[in-house]
C-alpha positions in Angstrom: 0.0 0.0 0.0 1.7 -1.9 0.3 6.1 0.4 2.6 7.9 3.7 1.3 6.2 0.2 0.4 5.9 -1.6 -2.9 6.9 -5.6 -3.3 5.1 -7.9 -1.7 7.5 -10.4 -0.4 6.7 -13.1 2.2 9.3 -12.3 4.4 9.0 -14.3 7.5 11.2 -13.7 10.6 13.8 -15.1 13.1 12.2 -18.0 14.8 13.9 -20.1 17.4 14.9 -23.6 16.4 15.6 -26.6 18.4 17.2 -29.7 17.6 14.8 -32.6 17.9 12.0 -30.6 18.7 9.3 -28.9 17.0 11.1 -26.1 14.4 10.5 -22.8 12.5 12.7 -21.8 10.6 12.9 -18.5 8.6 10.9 -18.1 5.4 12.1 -15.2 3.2 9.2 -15.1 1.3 -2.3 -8.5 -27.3 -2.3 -6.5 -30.3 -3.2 -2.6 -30.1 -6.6 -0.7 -30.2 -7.6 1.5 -33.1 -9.0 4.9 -33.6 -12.9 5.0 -32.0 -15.6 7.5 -32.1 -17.0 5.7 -29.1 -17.8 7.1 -25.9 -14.4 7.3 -24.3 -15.9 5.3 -20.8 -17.7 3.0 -23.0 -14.8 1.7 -24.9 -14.1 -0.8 -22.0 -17.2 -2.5 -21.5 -16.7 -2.8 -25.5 -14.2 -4.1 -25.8 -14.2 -6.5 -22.8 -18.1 -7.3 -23.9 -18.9 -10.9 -23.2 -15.2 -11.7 -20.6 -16.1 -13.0 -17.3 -16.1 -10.5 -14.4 -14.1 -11.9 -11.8 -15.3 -10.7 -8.4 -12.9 -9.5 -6.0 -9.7 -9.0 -7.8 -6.8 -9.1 -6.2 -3.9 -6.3 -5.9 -0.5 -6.6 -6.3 1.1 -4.7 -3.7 5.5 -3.9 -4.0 7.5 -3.9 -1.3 11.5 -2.9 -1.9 13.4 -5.7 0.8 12.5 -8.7 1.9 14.2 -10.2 5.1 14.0 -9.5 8.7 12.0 -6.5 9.0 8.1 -5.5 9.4 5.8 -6.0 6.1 4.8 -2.4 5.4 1.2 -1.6 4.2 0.8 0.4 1.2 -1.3 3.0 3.0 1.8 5.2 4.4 1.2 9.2 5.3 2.0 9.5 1.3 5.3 10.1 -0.6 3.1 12.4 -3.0 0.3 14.4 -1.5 -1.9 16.9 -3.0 -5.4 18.1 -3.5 -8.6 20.5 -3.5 -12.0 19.8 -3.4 -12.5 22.8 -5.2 -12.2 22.4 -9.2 -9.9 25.1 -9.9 -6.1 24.0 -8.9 -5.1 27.8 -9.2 -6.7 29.0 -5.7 -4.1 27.2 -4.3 -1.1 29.8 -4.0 2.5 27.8 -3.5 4.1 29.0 -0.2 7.7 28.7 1.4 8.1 27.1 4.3 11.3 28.5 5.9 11.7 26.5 9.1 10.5 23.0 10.2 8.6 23.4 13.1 7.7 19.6 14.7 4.4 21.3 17.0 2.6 21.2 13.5 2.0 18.2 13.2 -1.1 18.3 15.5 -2.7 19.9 12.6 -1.5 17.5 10.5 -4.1 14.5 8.9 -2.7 11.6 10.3 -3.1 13.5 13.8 -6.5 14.7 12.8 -7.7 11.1 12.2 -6.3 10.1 15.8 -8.6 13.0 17.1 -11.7 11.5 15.4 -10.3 8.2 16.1 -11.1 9.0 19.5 -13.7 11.0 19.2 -16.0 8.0 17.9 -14.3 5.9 20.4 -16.3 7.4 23.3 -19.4 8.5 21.0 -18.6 12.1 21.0 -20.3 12.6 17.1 -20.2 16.2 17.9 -16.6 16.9 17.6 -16.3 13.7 14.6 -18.3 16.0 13.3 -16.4 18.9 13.5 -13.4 17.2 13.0 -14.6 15.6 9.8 -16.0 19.3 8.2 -12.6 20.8 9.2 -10.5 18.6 7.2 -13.0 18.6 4.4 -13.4 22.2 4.0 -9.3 21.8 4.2 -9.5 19.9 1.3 -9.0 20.3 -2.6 -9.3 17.9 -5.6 -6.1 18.0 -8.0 -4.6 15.9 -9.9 -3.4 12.9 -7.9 -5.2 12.9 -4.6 -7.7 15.0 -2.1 -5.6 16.6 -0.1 -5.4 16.2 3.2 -8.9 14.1 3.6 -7.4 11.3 1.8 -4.7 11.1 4.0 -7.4 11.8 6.7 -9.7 9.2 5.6 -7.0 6.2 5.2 -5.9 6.6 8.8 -9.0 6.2 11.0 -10.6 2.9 10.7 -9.4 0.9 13.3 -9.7 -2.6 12.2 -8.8 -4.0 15.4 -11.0 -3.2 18.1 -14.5 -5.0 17.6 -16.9 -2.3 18.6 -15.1 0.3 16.3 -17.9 -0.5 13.3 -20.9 -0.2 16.3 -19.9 3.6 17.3 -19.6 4.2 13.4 -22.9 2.9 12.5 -24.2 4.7 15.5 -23.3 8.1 14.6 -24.4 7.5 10.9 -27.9 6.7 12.6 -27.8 10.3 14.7 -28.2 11.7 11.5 -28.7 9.8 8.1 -28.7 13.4 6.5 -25.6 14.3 7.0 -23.2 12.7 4.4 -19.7 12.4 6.5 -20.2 9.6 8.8 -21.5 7.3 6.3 -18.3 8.4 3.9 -16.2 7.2 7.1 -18.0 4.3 7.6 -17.7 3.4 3.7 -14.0 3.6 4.4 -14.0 1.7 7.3 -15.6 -1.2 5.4 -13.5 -0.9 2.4 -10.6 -1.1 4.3 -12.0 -4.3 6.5 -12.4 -6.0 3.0 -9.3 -5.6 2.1 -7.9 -6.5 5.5 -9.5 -9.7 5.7 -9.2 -10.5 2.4 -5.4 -9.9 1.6 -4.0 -9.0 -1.1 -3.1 -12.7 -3.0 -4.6 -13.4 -5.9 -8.3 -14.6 -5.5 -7.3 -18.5 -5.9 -5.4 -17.8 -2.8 -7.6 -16.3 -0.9 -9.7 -19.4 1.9 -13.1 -19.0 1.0 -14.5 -17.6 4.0 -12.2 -15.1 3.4 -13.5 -14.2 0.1 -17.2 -14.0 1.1 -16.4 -11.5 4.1 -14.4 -9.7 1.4 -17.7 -9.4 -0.7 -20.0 -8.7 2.1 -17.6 -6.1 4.0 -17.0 -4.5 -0.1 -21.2 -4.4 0.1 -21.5 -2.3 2.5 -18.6 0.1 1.5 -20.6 0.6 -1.6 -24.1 1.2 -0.3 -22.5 3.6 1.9 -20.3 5.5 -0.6 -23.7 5.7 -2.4 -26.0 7.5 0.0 -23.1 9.7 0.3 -23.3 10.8 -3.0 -27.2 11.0 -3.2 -26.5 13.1 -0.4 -23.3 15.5 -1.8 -22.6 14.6 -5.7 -19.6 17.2 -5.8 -17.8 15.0 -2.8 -14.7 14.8 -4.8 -12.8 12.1 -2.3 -16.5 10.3 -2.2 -16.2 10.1 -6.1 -12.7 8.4 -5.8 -13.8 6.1 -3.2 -16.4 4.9 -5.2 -14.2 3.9 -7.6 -11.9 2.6 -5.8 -14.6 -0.1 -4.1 -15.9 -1.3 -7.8 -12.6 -1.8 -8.6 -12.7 -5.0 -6.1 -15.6 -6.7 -9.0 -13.0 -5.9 -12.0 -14.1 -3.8 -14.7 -18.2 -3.5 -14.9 -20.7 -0.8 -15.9 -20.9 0.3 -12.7 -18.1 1.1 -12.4 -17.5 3.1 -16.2 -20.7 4.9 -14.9 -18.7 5.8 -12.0 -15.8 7.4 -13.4 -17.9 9.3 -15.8 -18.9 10.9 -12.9 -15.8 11.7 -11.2 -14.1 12.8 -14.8 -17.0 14.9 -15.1 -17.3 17.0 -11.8 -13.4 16.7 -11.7 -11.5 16.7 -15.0 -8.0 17.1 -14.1 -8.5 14.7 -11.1 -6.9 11.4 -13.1 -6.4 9.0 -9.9 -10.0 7.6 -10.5 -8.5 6.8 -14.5 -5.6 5.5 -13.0 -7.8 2.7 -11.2 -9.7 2.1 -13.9 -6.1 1.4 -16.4 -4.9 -0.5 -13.7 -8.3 -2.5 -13.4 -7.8 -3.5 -17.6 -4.6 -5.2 -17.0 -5.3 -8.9 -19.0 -4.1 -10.1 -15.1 -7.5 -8.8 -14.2 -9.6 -10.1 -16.8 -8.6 -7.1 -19.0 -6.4 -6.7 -22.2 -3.2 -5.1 -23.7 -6.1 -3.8 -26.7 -8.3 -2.2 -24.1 -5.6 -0.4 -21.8 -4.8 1.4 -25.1 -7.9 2.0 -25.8 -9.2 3.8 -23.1 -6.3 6.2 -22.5 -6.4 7.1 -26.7 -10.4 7.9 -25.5 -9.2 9.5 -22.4 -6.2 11.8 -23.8 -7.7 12.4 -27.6 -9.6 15.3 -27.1 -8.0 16.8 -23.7 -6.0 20.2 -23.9 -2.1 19.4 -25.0 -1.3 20.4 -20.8 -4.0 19.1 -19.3 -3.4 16.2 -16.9 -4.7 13.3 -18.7 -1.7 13.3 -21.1 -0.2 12.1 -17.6 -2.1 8.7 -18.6 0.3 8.2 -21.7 3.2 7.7 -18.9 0.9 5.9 -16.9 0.5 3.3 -19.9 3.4 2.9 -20.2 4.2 2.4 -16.7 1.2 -0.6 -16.6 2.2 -2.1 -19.8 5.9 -2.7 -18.4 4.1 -4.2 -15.5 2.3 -6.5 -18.1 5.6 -7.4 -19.8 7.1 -8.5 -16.6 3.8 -10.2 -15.5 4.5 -12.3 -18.8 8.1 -13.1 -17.7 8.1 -13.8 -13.6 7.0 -16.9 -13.4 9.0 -18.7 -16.2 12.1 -16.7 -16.1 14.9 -18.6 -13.5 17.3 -15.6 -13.7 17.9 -11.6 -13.1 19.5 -11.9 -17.1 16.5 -13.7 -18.7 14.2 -12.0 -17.0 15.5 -9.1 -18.8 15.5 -10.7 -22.1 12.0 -11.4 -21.8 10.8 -7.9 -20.6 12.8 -6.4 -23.0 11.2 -8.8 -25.9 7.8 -8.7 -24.3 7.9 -4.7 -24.2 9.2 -4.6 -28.1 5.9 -6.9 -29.1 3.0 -4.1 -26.9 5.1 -0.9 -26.3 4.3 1.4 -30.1 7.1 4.0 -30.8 3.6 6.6 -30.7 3.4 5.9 -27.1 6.8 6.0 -26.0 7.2 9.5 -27.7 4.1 10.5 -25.8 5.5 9.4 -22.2 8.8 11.3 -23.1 6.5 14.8 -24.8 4.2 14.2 -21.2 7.7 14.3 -19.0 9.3 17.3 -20.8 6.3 19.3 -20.5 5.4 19.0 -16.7 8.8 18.9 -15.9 8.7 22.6 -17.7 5.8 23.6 -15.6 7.2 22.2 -12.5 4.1 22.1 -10.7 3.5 20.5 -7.5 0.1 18.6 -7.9 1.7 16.8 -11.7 4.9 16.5 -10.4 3.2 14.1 -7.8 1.5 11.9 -10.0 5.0 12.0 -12.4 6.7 10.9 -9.2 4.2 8.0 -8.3 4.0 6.9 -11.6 8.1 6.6 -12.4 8.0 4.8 -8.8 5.8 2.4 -10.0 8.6 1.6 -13.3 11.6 2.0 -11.2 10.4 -0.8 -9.3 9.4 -3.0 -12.2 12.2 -6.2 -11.9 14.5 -7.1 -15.3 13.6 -3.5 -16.3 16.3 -1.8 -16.1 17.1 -0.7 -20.1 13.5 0.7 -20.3 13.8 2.7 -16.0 17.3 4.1 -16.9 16.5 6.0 -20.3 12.8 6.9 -18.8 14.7 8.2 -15.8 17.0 10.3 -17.8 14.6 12.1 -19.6 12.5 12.9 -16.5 15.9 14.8 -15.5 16.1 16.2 -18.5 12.4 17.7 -18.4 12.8 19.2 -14.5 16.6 20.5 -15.7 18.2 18.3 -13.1 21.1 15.4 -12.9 21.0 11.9 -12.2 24.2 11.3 -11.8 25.7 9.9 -8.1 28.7 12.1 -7.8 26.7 15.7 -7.2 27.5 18.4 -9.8 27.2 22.2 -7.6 27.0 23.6 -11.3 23.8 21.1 -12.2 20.0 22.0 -11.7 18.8 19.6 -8.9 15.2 18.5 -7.7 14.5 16.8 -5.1 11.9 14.3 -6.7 14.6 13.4 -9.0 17.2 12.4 -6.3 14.5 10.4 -4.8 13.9 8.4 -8.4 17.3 7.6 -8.7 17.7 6.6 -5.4 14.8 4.2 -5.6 16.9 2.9 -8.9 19.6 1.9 -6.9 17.3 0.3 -4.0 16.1 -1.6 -7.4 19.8 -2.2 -8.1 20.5 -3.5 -5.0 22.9 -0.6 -4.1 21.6 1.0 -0.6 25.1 3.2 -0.3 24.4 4.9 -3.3 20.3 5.3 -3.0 21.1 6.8 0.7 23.4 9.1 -1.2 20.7 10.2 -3.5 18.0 10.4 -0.5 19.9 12.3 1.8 20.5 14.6 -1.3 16.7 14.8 -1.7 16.5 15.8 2.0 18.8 19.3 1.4 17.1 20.0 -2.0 13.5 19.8 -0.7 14.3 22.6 1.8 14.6 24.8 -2.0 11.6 23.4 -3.1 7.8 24.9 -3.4 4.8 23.5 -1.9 1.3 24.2 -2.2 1.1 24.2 2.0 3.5 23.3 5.2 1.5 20.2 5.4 2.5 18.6 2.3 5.9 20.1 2.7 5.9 17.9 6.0 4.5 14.7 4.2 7.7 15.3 2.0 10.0 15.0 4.7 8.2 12.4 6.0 7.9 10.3 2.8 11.9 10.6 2.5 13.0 9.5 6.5 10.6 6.6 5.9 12.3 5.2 2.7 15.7 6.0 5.4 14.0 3.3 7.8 14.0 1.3 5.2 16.9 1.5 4.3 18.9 0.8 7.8 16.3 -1.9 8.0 17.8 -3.6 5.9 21.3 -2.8 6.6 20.5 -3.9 10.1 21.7 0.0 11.6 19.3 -0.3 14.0 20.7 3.2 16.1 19.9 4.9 12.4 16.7 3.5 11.9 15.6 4.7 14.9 16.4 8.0 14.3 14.8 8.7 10.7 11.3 6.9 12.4 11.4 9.5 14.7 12.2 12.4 12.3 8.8 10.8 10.5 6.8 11.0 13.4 8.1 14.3 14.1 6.9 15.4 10.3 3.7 13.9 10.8 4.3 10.3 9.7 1.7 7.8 10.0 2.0 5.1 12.7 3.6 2.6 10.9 6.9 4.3 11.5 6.0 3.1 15.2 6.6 -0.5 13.8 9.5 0.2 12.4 11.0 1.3 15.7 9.1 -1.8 17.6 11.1 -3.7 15.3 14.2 -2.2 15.6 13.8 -2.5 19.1 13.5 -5.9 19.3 16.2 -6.1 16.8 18.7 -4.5 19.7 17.0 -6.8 22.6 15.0 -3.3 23.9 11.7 -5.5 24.2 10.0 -3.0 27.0 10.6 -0.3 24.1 9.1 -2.5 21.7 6.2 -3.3 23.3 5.5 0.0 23.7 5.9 1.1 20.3 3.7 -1.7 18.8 1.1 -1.2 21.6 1.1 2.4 20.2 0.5 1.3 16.8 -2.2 -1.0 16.8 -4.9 1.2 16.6 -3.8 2.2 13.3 -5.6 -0.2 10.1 -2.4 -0.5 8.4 -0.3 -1.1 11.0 -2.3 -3.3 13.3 -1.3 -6.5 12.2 2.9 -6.1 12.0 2.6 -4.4 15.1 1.0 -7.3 17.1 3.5 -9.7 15.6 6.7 -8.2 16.6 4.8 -7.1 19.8 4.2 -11.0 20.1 8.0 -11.3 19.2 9.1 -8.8 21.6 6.7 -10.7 25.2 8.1 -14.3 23.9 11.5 -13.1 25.0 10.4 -11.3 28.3 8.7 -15.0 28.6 5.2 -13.1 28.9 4.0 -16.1 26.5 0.0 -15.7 27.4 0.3 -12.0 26.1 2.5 -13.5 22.8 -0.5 -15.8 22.5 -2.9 -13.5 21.9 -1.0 -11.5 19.3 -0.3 -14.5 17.4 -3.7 -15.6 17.0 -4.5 -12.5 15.9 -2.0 -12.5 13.1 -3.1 -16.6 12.5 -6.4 -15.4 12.0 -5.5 -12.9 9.4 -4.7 -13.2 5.7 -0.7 -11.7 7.1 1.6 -13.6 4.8 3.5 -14.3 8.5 0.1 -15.8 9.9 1.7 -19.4 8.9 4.6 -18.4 11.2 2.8 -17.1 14.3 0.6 -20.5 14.4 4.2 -22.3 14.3 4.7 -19.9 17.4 2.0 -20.8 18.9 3.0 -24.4 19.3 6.2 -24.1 20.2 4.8 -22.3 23.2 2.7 -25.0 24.1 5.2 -27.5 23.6 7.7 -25.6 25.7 4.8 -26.0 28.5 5.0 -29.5 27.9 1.1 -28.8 26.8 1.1 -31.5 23.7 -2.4 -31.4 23.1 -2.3 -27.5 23.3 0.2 -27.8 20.5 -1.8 -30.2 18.8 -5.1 -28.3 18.8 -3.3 -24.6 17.4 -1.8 -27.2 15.0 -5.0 -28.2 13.9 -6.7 -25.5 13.9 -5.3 -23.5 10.9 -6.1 -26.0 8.2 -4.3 -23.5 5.4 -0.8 -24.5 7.3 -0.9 -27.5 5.1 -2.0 -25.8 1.8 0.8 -25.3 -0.3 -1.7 -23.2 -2.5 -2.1 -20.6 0.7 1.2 -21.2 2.7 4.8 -21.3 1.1 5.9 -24.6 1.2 9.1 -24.0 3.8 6.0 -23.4 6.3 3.9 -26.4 5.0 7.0 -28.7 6.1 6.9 -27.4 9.4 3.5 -27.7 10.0 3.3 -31.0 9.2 6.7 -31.7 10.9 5.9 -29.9 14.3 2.5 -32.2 13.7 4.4 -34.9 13.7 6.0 -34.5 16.8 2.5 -33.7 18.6 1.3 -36.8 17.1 4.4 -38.8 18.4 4.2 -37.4 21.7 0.6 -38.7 22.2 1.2 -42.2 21.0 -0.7 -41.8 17.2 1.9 -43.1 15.6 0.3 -43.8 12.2 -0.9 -40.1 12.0 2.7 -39.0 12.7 4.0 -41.3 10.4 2.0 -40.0 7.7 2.5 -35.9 8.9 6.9 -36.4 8.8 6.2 -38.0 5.5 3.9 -34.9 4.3 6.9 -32.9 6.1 9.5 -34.4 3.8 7.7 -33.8 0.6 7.3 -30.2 1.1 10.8 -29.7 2.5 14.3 -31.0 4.0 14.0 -30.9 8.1 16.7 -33.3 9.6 14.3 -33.5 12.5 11.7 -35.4 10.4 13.8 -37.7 8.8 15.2 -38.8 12.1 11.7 -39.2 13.3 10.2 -41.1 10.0 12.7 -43.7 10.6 12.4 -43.7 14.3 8.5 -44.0 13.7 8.9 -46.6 11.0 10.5 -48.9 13.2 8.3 -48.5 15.9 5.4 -49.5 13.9 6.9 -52.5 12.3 8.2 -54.0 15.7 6.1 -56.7 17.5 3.7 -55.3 19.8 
């Protein structure tokens, strides 16, 4: 969200191991459209006219390291924020901001949403109320986002604490008039789809999963509806609803939706961007159609208006495709390459790519905040692209060339410089697998942005923030733990959502501070995209303060979520027990969890330790057969010495006289 975050990567942590005793060990974890009078937001459905909607698509959510460190969500305080619900992006006069003054961020909209947070916690609607007007009236649609109620919105469900939905549907009931609480309650059920859903593809995804995604994805859209019947011009209602139909895959509804939201809100091309990203042929969609709806989209918009921005945005989605194409069947980093690189020649036209290139020389000319922060998302999203390097090198050279600024590692005083292009090439080199150099480039972004203009001291402070966060990252994984906890900080103190309260849980824990973890992930939990990491590292942190019963909870929480480390916390869970000596409570966690021994919904390192720490249960309680058969299950999913030592012991035991 997905993590600055964007790889998903199972990346399972340190877990203890013993030597002939239950074990965990660490997991890392078409041919082009032609010219159409058509109806630009009809071309899909025409084009995709008789293709099976697949409810519930999944996301694909990119996260730079994998390892030993917290899975970010993709819903951080934002690397690019802007907005204005009002339609004309000139009211907005660009300010300085001359010093950095930490006391702001109270204003801030990740500390607004804890203020309403709160407020709904203990029923006082009044101030959600007032809370909620202030940070709408605050609020302007631009071109990538509705700043700061997006960042407002995104940071107060709390997904967590089981009467959370009952105080939201009670202040929707105190008055069904008003249109704010039921847009907060809409995101608050968006966001519990997604949570218990995950973000696998649908195949795997349990099927209770799946149904609670569609009933939770219900509700988000009934709500998001009276909204509008209630306030049509509700620019961030207009996105959400969008957003929500893009969980059934490309359907009328949803083309009758974003002619809507184009219509109120022209130059507002996030809603488009869902809908391209929808018409992937991973989604049921096609290379043909994905052409064809940014020609309808662009064709007839002015030669600077925002949607040319879709050109780069096609060509950031169809390199996506290409290395769709290529991940599965390509064994290394060099034919993986080779097969973007082919794949791109076949669906990338010379048209487009001189479009993307005309797009970045002319809003890198205008230099303008709210189109430099979709360019800056969008070139993210290539830069992270794997095997793509010959296509992000030459794309992130002319991006230089358009804002007048240098890409090069070794700083030229004489050179223009910008700090959205230091932070581009310094994602490159994360990509690269160079952190010395992309810390080079980020720190460099830090100084530069103290030049730079921005709309308000808010977004300036989401800036900051966005860059100290990648930092965490970074001395994540460089295990410089002292570091780490210093740039999480300098987030928090520039208004940085909670997940930077993770990272310093986890660091932490990493230095064997496990009071200061606890602390830290206690604070987090509240927050929907924090709330899972935090409880596991806070599970982590009480295992080695030997507070097991509190570590139990946690885990179970994570076990019952779709967390790619819920396979891992059930392992936990019965080592605990068999640490106790309780068998049977090792047995029944064991058994609980039935997706521990589907290697379609747990990586298969995990499957062999299920089945192996099954085994021992089994042993233990005299059900020899069943253990038998779970260390054989163990050693075809994997190669744990302890199971071959206990097939053969098991083996011999049932073949000897009784």
């Amino acid at each position: 969200m997905t993590e600055v975050n964007f790889g998903r990567r199972g990346n399972e942590d340190r877990r203890p191991k013993r030597s002939g005793r239950p074990t965990a060990a660490a997991v890392s974890r078409g041919s082009i459209a032609k010219e159409t009078n058509r109806s630009p937001l009809r071309i899909i459905g025409a084009i995709l006219a008789g293709a099976v909607v697949v409810v519930a698509i999944g996301l694909f959510i990119s996260y730079f390291w994998s390892g030993d460190q917290p899975i970010a969500s993709t819903r951080s305080a934002s690397m690019l924020q802007s907005a204005s619900l009002s339609n004309s992006a000139s009211t907005v006069q660009p300010v300085k901001v001359a010093a950095f003054e930490p006391n702001h961020v109270a204003n801030l909209p990740v500390a607004k949403a804890r203020d309403i947070q709160d407020a709904i916690r203990r029923g006082d609607y009044p101030s959600a109320n007032a809370i909620s007007s202030e940070m709408l009236a605050a609020s302007h649609s631009e071109v990538w986002s509705v700043y700061p109620f997006t960042d407002f919105a995104i940071a107060i469900s709390d997904l967590t604490d089981p009467d959370f939905e009952s105080r939201l549907t009670a202040w929707v009931e105190q008055d069904r008039s008003k249109p704010l609480p039921s847009l907060i309650r809409a995101q608050y059920y968006y966001d519990m789809a997604w949570f218990r859903r995950g973000h696998a593809y649908s195949r795997n995804v349990g099927q209770d999963a799946m149904k609670d995604f569609g009933r939770d994805l219900a509700k988000a859209y009934d709500d998001i509806n009276r909204v509008l019947s209630i306030d049509h011009s509700n620019a961030y209602a207009l996105y959400l609803r969008v957003l929500i139909l893009r969980g059934y895959g490309v359907t009328p509804a949803m083309e009758d939706a974003l002619q809507e939201a184009a219509a109120a809100y022209p130059d507002f091309i996030q809603p488009s961007d869902i809908v391209l990203s929808t018409l992937q042929p991973k989604w049921g969609g096609s290379i043909e159609a994905m052409y064809a709806f940014v020609d309808a989209m662009t064709k007839k918009a002015s030669a600077d208006s925002p949607l040319k921005l879709l050109d780069l945005d096609l060509y950031r989605y169809l390199l996506q495709v290409a290395y769709d194409e290529c991940s599965e069947d390509s064994k290394t980093t060099d034919a993986l390459a080779v097969c973007v690189q082919k794949n791109m020649k076949q669906i990338v036209t010379a048209d487009l790519e001189g479009r993307a290139v005309r797009s970045l020389d002319l809003f890198g000319l205008k230099n303008d905040y709210q189109t430099n922060v979709a360019v800056e998302y969008i070139l993210s999203e290539i830069t992270d692209v794997p095997g793509a390097d010959v296509y992000t090198g030459p794309i992130l050279l002319a991006a230089a060339n358009g804002y007048s600024s240098d890409t090069r590692l070794q700083e030229d005083p004489t050179a223009g410089h910008n700090f959205l292009i230091d932070k581009l090439v310094g994602r490159s080199w994360l990509q690269k697998g160079s952190p010395e150099n992309a810390l080079t480039k980020y720190k460099e972004a830090l100084q530069h942005l103290n030049s730079a203009t921005f709309p308000s001291e808010g977004q300036k402070y989401s800036a900051v923030a966005n860059i100290q966060e990648t930092l965490v990252r970074i001395y994540s994984a460089q295990k410089q733990y002292d570091d780490m906890i210093a740039s999480a900080k300098a987030a928090l103190d520039a208004g940085g959502n909670d997940f930077n309260r993770v990272q310093l849980c986890f660091a932490y824990y990493q230095l064997k501070k496990y009071d200061a973890a606890i602390a830290e992930c206690t604070r987090a939990i509240p927050d929907p995209s924090s709330s899972v990491s935090a409880r596991y590292w806070r599970a982590q942190s009480n295992r080695e303060l030997h507070k097991d019963d509190e570590a139990i909870k946690d885990f179970t929480v994570v076990a019952d979520s779709q967390d790619s480390r819920r396979a891992g916390s059930v392992i936990e869970m019965s080592i605990i027990y068999d640490n106790r000596n309780d068998i049977k409570g090792s047995l029944d966690v064991l058994n609980k969890y039935p997706y521990l021994y589907d290697v379609n919904l747990t990586a298969k390192s995990d499957v062999a330790i299920g089945y192996n720490n099954r085994c021992y249960a089994y042993m233990e309680l005299g059900e020899l057969k069943k253990a038998l058969d779970d260390c054989r299950a163990s050693l075809a999913n994997g190669s744990i010495p302890d199971a071959y030592k206990k097939q053969q012991e098991l083996t011999k035991r049932l073949e000897s006289p009784k």
